[in-house]
C-alpha positions in Angstrom: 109.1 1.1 112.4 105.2 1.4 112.9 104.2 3.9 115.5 100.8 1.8 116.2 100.4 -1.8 116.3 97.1 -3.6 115.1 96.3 -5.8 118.0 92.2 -6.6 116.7 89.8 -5.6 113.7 86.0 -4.8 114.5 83.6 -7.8 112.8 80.4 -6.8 113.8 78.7 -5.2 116.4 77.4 -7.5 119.3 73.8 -6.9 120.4 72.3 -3.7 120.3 74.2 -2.1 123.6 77.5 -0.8 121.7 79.2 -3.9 122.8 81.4 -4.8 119.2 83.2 -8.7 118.5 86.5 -8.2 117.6 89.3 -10.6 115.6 91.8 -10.6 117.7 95.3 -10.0 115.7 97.8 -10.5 119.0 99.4 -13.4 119.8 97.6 -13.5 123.2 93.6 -11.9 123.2 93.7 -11.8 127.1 96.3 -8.8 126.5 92.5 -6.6 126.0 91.4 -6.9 129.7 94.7 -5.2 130.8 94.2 -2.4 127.8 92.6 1.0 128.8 92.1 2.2 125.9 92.4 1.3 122.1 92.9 3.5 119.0 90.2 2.9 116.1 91.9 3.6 112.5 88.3 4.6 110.2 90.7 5.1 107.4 90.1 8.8 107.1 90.2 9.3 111.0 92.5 7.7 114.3 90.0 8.1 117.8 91.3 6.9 120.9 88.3 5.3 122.8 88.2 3.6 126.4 87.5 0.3 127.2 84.9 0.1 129.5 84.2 -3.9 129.6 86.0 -6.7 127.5 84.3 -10.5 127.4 85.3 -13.8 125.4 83.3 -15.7 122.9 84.8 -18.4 121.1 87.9 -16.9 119.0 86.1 -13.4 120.2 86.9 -10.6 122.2 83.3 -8.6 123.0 84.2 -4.9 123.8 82.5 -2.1 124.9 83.6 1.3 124.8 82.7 4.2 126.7 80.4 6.5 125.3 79.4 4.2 122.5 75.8 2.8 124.1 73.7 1.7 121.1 74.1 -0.3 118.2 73.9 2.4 116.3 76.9 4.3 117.6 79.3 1.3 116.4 77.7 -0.3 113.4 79.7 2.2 111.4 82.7 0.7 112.6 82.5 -3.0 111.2 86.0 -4.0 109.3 88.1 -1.2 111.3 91.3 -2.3 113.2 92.2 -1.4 116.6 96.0 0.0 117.1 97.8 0.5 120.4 101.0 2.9 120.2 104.7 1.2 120.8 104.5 2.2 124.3 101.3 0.3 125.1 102.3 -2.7 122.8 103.3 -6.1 124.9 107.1 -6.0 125.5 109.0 -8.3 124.0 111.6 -11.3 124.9 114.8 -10.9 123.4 115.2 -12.4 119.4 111.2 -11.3 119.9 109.8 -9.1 116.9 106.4 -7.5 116.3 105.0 -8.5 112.3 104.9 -5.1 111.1 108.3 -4.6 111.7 109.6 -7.5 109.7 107.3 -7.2 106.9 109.5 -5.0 104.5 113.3 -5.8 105.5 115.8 -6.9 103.0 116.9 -10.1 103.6 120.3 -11.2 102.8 122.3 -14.5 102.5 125.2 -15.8 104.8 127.9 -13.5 102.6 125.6 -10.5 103.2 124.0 -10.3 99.4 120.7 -8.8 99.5 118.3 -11.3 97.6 115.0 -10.1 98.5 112.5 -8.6 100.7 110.5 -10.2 103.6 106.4 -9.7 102.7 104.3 -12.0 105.2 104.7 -14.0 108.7 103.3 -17.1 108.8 102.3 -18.3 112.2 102.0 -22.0 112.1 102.0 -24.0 115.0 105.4 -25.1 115.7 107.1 -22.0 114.4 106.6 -19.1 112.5 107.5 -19.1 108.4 109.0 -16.4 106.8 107.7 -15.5 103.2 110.2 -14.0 100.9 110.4 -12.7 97.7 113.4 -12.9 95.7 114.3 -10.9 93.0 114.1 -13.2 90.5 109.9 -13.4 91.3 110.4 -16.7 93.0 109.0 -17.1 96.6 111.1 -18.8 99.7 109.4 -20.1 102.5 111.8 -20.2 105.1 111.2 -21.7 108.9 112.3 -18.8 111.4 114.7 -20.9 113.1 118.1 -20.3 114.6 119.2 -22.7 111.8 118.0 -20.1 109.1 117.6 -17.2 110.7 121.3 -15.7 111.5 120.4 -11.9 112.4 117.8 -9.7 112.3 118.7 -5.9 112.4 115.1 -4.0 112.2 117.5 -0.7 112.9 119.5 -1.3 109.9 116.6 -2.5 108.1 117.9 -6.6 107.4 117.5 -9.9 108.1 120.9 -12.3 107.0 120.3 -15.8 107.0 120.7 -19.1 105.7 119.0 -21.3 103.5 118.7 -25.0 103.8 119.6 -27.3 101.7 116.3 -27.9 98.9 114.5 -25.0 100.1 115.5 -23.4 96.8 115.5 -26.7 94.6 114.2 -26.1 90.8 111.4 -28.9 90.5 
């Protein structure tokens, strides 16, 4: 399991005050005005910085960061994601899962028979998709229903479920 939890990735910066537009990567971008404090990942260094304002703009979140006043003092940062640890992650419902911890679980059928390994969520709109790759190469997209989805075990490292009828058709 992931320590930290990617909940935005720096685009640009945002006027020339320190302010930076951020992606947001969470399922709700509101989440930022309750955060304190964010962890920026440079790829050779983690910094913890304060929030010291957050605005929306469009798909946006605007953030400014204590300490960081100019433009020059974040342009360096363009393309980095912002991480919160576990503890400051949202909490979940029950059969509620964060991303990174599905990506990467073997996924078995209904008898138990490891067939693959989960590599991407989805998000569509009505539910999420689960992308799968076999062993054989081939690739299953399978809804994350209660239909297909029978357990998921992120301790034990699995997902078992079932696959519908034609989701696995040779065309």
């Amino acid at each position: 399991m992931e320590d930290f939890l990617q909940v935005g990735v720096i685009t640009t910066s945002h006027g020339i005050g320190g302010e930076v537009k951020v992606f947001p990567t969470t399922d709700d971008p509101k989440r930022f005005q309750h955060l304190k404090s964010v962890i920026l990942d440079t790829g050779k260094e983690r910094r913890t910085l304060q929030i010291q304002g957050v605005r929306f703009f469009k798909q946006f979140v605007i953030l400014k960061f204590q300490g960081l006043d100019s433009i020059n003092d974040v342009e360096k940062f363009r393309k980095c994601p912002l991480l919160v640890s576990r503890e400051n992650a949202v909490k979940l419902k029950k059969d509620e899962y964060f991303v990174a911890d599905l990506e990467g679980l073997s996924v078995r059928d209904e008898d138990g028979t490891d067939i693959g390994i989960l590599k991407s969520v989805l998000e569509t709109g009505a539910n999420d998709v689960y992308v799968i790759e076999l062993h054989d190469k081939r690739e299953l997209l399978l809804p994350a229903i209660r239909q297909c989805v029978l357990e998921v075990n992120v301790e034990a490292g699995f997902i078992r479920i079932h696959i519908l009828e034609g989701l696995l058709d040779e065309t």
